[in-house]
N, C-alpha and C positions, 0 to 999 in steps of 0.2 A: 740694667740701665734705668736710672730713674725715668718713670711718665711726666713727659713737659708740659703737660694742660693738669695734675693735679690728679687728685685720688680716680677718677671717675675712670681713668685709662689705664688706672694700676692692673687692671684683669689682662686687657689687652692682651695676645701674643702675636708678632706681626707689625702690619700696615696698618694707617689711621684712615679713615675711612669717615669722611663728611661731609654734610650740606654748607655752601656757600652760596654769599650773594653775587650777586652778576658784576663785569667789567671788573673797574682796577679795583677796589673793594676787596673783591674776591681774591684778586693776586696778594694784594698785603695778608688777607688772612693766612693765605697759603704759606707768603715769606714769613710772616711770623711762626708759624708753627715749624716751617725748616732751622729755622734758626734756632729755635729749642732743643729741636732734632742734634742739630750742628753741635752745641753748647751741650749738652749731654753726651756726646759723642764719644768730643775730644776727649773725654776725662774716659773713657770707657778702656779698663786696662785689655778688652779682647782687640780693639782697633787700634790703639796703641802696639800694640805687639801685631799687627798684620802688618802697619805701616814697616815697621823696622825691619817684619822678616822679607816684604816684597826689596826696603832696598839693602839689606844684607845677600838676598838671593842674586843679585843683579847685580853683584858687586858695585854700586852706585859710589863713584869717590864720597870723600869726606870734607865736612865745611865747605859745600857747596851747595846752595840750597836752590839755585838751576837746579841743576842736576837731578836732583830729590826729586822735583816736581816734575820734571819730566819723566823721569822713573815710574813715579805715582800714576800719572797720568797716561800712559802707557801702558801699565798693566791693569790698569782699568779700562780703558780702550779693549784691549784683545781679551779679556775674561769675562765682562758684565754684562749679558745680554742686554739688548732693547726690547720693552715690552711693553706694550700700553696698559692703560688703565682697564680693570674690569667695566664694561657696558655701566654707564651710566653712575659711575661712583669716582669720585673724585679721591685718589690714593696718594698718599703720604708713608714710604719705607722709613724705618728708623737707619742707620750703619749698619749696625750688627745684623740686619733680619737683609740687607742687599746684600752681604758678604753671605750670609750662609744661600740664600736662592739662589746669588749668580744672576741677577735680571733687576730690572726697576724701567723706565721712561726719565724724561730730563729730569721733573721733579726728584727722582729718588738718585740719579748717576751724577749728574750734574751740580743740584742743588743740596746733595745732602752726603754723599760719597765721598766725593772726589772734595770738599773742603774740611768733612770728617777727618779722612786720613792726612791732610797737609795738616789743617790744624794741632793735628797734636803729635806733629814733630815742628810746629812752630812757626808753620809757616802764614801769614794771616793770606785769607780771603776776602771774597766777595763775589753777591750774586747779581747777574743781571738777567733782565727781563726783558724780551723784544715783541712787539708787532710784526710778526712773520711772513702772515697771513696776504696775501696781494689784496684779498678783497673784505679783509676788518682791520677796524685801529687797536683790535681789543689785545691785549698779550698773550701769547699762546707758544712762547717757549723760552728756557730760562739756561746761561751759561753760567759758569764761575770764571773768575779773575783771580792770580793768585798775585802778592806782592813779590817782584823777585828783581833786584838791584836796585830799586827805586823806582822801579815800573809794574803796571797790570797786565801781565800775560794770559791770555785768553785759554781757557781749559772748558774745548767744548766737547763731550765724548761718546754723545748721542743720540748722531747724524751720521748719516756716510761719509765715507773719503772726506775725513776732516785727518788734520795733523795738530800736534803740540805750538798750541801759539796762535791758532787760523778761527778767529771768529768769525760769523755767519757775516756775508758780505750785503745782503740785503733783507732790510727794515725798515720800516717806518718811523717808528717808535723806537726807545729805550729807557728803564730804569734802574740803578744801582740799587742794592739793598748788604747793609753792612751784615756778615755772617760772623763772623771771627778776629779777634786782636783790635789792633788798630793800625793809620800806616804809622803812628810815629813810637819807637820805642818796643818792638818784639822782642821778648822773651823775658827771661825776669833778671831778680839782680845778679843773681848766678850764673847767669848765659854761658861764661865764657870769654877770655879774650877773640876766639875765631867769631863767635855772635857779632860783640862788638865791633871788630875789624867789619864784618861785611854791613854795618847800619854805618861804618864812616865814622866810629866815635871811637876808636883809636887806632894810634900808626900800625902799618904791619911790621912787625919785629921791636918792639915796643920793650922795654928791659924788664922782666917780670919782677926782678925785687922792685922797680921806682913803681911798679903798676900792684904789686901787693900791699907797699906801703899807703899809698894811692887811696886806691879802694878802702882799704881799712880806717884808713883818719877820715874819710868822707861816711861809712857808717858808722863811724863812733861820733861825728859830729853830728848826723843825722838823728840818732838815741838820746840826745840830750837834748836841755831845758828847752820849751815850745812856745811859742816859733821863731825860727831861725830858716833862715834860707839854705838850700844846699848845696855844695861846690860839685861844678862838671856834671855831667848828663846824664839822667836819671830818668827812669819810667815812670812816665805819668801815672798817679791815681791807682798808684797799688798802697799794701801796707806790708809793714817788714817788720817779721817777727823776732822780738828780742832774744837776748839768752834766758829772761825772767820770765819768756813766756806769754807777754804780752804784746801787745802791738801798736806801731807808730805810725799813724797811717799821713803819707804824703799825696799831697794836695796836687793839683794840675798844674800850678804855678812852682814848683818845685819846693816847695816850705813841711815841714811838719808842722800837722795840724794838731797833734792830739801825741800823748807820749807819756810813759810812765814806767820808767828806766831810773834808777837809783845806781850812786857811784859804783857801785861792784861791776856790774855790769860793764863800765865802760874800762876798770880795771880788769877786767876779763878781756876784753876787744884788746887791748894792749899786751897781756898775756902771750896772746896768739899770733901779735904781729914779731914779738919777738921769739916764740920760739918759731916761727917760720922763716926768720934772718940767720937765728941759731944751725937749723937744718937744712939750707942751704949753702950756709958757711963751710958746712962739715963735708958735703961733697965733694 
């Protein structure tokens, strides 16, 4: 896994281990380096492949991504120890190093585990921070929220006698800190019709040749001359990589910004749309 503060942590094996300043200061430095942690994670093909084998093992149904997260959050719950911090040193687990210990505190279960393994089967997060403490306003413990129908379900996993869904009922204080995705637009252009269906951006049973042809006139329109606006709902502020190898990168407001796709290319997209009409046919 790559070091997310830069060469200095390259040696590293383990837990980050550092001084901070006092109050909320200190929690932003902290969220910032989780979120590196987080972002680093999801891409890590060892946590990727624990995610899938805990809900392969569990039989967790399919294109349900409740489901997932409950799964996830559950086998996290009953496996990952709680364990504080070493005396006097403020600790940061990466994924990979709480999956092989088995242990971490909220920082490492909460804020960098349990959004690790949703993340990257797609699911976005988010961290919150609370005022615990009856007698300081300072923040002194950190859950995750995961998006799931259009809502934040509470995933707190390291406290007692909590369940899937049950955030801490008393605080003071709280603040969100974005870990992963975004809410509008999870996953990419690939997702899937089952993606799509559960974001609300198409019908369920949806005719797959109208939704191949669909799809395909919307990136071949998307590949050509810049800018143009682009038809039906699309992921913000990604870039989609041509058959030339190059990349069209689309803007927050739905437009290509930038592109450099030559006719062939969009004679190829055509190509494809017809031998998939063809091979169908033939069924």
């Amino acid at each position: 896994m790559a070091p997310p503060y830069g060469a200095a942590h390259a040696t590293l094996r383990g837990a980050f281990s550092y001084s901070l300043p006092g109050g909320d200061s200190g929690v932003a430095k902290t969220m910032e380096l989780i979120k590196s942690l987080v972002d680093s994670a999801i891409k890590d093909p060892y946590v990727n492949r624990t995610a899938i084998e805990i809900l392969q093992r569990s039989n967790a149904p399919q294109y349900d991504q409740l489901a997932a997260a409950r799964t996830i959050y559950e086998w996290v719950h009953r496996n990952i120890r709680y364990v504080q911090d070493p005396v006097g040193k403020e600790t940061v687990r990466p994924a990979n190093v709480i999956l092989e210990v088995r242990a971490g505190d909220c920082d490492d279960i909460n804020g960098v585990l349990i959004p690790s393994l949703l993340g990257t089967i797609g699911i976005t997060t988010r961290g919150v921070t609370i005022a615990a403490a009856p007698d300081s306003n300072d923040f002194s413990h950190i859950y995750s929220e995961a998006l799931l129908n259009g809502q934040w379900v509470a995933l707190d996993a390291a406290r007692p006698n909590v369940v899937f869904g049950q955030a801490p009922e008393f605080y003071k204080r709280r603040a969100e800190w974005p870990l992963t995705g975004s809410e509008v637009g999870q996953g990419g252009y690939l997702a899937g019709m089952a993606a799509l269906e559960e974001m609300g951006q198409a019908p369920a049973g949806i005719d797959w040749l109208t939704a191949i042809g669909s799809q395909t006139s919307q990136i071949i329109s998307a590949l050509r001359a810049s800018p143009q606006n682009l038809p039906g709902p699309y992921v913000p502020g990604v870039s989609v990589l041509s058959p030339s190898g190059t990349y069209a990168t689309v803007s927050r407001a739905g437009a290509v910004v930038s592109s450099n796709v030559s006719g062939t290319e969009v004679i190829i997209g055509l190509g494809v749309l017809a031998f998939l009409i063809f091979s169908m046919g033939r069924r």
